[in-house]
PAZAPA-4460 file (N, C-alpha, C; in steps of 0.05 Angstrom, whole numbers, plus 32768, in hexadecimal, padded with zeros to 4 digits):
% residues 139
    n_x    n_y    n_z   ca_x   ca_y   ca_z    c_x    c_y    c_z   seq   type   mol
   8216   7A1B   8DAA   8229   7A09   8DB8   8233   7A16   8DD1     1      X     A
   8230   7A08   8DE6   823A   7A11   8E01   8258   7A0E   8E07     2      X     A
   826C   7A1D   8E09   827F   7A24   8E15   8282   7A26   8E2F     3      X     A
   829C   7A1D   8E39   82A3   7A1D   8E5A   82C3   7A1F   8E58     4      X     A
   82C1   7A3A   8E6A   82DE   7A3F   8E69   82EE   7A2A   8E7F     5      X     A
   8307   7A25   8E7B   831A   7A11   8E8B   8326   7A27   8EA0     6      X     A
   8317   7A14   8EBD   8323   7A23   8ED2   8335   7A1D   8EE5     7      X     A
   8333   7A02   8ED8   834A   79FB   8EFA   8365   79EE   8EEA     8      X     A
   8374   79EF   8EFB   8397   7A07   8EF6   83AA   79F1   8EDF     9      X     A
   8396   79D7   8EDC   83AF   79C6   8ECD   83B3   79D3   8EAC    10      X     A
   839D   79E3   8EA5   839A   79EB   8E8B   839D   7A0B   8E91    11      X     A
   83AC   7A18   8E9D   83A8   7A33   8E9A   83AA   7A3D   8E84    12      X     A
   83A2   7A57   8E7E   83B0   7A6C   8E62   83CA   7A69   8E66    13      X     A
   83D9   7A6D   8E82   83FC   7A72   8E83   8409   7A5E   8E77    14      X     A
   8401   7A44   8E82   8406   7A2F   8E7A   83FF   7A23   8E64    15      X     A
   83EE   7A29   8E54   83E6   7A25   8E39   8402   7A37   8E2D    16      X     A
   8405   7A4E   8E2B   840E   7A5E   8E1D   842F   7A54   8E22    17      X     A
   8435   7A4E   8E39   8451   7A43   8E39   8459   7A30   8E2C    18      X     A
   8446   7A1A   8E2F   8448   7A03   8E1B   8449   7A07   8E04    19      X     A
   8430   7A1A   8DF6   8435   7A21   8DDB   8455   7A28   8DCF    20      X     A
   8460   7A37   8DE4   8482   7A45   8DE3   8476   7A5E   8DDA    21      X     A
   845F   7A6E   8DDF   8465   7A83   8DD6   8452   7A9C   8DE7    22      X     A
   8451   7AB4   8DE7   844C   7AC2   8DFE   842B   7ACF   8DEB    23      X     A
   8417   7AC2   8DF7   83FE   7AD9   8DF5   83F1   7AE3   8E02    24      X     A
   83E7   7B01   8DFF   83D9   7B0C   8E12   83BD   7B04   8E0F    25      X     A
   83AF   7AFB   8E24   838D   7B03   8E2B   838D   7AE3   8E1C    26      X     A
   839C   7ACA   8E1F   8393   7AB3   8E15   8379   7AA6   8E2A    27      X     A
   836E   7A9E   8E1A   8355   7A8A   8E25   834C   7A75   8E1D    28      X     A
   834A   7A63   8E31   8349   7A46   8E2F   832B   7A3A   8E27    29      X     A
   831D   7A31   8E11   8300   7A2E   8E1D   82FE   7A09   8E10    30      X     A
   82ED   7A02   8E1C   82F3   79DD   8E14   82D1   79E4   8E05    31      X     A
   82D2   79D1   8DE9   82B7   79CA   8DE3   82B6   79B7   8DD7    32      X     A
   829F   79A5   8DD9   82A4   7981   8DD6   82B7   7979   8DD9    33      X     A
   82CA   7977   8DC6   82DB   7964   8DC7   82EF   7973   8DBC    34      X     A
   82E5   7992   8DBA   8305   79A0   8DAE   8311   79B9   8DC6    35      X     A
   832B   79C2   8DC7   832B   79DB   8DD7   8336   79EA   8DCD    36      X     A
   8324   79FC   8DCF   832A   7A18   8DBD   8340   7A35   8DCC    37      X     A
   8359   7A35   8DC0   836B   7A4C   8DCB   8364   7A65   8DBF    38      X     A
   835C   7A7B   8DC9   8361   7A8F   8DB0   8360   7AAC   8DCF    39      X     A
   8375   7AC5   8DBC   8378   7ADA   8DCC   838B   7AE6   8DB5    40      X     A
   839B   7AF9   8DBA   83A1   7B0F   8DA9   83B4   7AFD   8D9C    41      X     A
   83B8   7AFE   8D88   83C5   7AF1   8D6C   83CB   7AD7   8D77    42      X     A
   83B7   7AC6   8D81   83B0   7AA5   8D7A   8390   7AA5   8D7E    43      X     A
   8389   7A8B   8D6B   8371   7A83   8D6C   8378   7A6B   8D5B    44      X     A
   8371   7A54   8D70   837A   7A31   8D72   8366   7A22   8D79    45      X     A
   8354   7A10   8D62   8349   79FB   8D73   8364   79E7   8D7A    46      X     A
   8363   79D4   8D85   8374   79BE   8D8C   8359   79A9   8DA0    47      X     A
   8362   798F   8D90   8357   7975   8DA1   8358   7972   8DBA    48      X     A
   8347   7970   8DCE   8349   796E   8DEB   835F   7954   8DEE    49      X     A
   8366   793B   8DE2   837D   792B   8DE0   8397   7938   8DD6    50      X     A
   8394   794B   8DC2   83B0   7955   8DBC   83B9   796D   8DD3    51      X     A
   839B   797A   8DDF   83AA   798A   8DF2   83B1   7983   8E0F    52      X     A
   83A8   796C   8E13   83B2   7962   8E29   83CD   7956   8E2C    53      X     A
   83CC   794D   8E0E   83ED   7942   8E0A   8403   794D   8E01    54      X     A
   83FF   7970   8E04   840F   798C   8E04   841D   7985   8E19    55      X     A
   840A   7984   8E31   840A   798B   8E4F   841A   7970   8E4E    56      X     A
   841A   7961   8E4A   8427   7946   8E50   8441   7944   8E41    57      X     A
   8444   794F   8E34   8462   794F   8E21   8475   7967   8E31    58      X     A
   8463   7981   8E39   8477   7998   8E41   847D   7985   8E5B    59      X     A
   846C   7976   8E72   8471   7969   8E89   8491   795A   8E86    60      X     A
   8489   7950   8E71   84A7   7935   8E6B   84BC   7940   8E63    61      X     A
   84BD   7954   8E4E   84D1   7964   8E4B   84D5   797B   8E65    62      X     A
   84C7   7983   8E73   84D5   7990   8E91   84E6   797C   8EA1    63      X     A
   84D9   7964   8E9B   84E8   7949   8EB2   850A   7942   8EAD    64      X     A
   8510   7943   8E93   8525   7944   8E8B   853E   7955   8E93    65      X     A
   8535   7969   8EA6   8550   7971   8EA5   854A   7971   8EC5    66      X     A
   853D   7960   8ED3   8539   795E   8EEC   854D   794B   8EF9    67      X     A
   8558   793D   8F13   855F   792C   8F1E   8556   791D   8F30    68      X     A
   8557   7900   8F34   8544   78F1   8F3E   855C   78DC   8F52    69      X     A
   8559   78DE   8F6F   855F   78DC   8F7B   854B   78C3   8F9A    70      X     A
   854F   78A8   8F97   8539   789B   8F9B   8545   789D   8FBE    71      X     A
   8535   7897   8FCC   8533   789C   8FE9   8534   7880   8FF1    72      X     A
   854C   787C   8FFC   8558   785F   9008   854C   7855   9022    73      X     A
   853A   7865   902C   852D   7860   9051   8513   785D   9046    74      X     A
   8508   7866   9034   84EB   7862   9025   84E1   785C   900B    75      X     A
   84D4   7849   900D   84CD   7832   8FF8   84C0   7846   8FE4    76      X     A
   84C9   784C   8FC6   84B0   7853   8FB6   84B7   787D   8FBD    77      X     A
   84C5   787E   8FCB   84C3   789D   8FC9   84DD   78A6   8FBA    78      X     A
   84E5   78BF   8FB2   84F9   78CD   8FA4   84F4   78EF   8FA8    79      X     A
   8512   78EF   8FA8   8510   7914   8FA9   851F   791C   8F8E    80      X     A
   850D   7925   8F83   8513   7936   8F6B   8515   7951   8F68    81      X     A
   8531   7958   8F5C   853B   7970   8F62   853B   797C   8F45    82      X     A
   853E   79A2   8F47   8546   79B0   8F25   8556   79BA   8F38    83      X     A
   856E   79B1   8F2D   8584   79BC   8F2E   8592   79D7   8F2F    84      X     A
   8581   79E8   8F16   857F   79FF   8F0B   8570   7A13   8F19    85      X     A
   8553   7A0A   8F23   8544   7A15   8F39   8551   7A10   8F52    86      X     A
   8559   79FE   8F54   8567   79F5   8F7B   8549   79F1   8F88    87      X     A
   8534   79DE   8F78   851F   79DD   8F85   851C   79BF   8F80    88      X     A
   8504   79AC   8FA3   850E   7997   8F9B   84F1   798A   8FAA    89      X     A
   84E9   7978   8F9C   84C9   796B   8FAD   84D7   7956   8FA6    90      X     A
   84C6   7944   8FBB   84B7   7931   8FC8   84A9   7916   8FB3    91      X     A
   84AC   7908   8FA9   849D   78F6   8F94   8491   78D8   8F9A    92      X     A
   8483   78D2   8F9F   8482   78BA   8FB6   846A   78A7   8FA8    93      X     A
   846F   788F   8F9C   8457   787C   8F89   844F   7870   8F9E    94      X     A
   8433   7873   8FA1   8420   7866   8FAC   840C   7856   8F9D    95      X     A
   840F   783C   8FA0   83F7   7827   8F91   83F2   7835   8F76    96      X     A
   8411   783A   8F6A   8417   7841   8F49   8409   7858   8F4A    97      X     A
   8407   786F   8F5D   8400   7892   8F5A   8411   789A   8F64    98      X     A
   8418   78B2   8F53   8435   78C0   8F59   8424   78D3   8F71    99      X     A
   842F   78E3   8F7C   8431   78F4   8F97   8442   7909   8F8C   100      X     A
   843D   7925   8F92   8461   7938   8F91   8449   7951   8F9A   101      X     A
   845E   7967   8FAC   8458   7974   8FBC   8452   7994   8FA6   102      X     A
   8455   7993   8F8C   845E   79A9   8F7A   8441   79B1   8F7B   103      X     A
   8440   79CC   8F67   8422   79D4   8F66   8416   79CA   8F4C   104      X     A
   8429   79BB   8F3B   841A   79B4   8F25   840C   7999   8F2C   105      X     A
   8419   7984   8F38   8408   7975   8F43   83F3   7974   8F52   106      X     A
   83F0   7987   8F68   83DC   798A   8F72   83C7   799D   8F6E   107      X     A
   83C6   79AB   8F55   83B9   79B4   8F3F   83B1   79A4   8F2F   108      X     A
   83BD   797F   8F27   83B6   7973   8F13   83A5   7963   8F2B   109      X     A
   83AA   7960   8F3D   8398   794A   8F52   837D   7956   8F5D   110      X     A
   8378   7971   8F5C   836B   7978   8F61   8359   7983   8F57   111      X     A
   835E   7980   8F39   8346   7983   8F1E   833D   7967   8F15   112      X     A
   8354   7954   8F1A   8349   7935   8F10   834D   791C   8F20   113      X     A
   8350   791D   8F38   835C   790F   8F54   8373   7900   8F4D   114      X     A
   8385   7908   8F2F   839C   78FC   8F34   83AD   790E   8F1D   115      X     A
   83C3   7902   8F1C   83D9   7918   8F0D   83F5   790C   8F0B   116      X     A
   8400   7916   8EF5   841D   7913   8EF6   8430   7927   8EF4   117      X     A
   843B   7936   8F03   844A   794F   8EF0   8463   7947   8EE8   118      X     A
   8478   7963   8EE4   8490   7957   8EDA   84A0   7947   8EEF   119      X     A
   849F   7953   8F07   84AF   7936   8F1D   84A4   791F   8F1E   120      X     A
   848B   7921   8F12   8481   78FC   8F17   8496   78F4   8EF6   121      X     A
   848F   78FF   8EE5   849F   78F9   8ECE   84BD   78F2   8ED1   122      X     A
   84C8   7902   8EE0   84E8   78FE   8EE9   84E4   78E2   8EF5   123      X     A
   84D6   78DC   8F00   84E0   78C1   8F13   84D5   78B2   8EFE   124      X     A
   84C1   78B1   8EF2   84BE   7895   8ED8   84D1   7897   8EC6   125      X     A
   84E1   78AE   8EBC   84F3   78AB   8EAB   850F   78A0   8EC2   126      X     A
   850E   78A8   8ED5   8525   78A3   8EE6   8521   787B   8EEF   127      X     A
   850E   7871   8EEB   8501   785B   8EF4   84FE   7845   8ECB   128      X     A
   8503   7856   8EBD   850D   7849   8EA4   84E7   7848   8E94   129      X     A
   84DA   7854   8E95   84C6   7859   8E89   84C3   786F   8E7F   130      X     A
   84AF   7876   8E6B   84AE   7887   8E58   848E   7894   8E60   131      X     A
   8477   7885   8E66   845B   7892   8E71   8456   788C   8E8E   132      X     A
   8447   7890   8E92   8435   7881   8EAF   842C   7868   8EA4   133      X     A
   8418   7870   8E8C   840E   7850   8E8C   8422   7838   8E82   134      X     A
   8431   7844   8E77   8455   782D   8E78   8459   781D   8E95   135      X     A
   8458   7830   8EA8   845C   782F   8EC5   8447   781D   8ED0   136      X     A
   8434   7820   8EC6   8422   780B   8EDA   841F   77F6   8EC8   137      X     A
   841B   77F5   8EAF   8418   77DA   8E9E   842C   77CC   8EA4   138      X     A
   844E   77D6   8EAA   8461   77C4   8EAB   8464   77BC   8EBD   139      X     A
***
């Protein structure tokens, strides 16, 4: 069976391991068929390519929550979303129902799959009274 390690940045080891909530050294990501396999010094995880994507999508929504969403009164469809806690603040702007934001997780998720949502797109759908993206465009 052929293995291929995951290289581009929306699945890192850091980011795997954060999500997990817990700290391992030398983690490695490898995807096969339809499963992805974690394993490095005291873990070793298959997990579903659907359940691990929807890690990444749960830690996104729970970061959004303690964010603030602030909609831009001169421009249709944009918002500045701030962490309060960080004092750091992008840019969020829906285009023909695709979120936009200037962060590196987005343009890490746009740039492995030509689209993405991170936690500031999340802040403005929860700030905008939705719960997914596809909530957001079906409604």
């Amino acid at each position: 069976m052929t293995t291929r390690k995951v290289s581009n940045l929306i699945y890192t080891a850091a980011n795997a391991a954060r999500i997990l909530g817990k700290r391992f050294s030398n983690l490695v990501i490898e995807i096969w068929a339809n499963v992805v396999y974690l394993h490095g010094v005291k873990l070793s995880r298959f997990v579903s390519k659907a359940a691990f994507k929807q890690m990444f999508v749960d830690f996104r929504k729970a970061g959004a929550k303690s964010l603030t969403v602030t909609q831009n009164l001169f421009v249709p469809n944009a918002y500045k979303v701030r962490n309060e806690t960080k004092g750091t603040a992008y840019d969020v702007v829906i285009i023909n129902q695709n979120f936009t934001c200037a962060c590196d997780d987005y343009i890490a998720q746009y740039t492995a799959m030509g689209k993405g949502v991170c936690k500031h797109g999340y802040a403005v759908l929860n700030h905008l009274g939705f719960t997914s993206l596809a909530d957001y465009i079906n409604g």
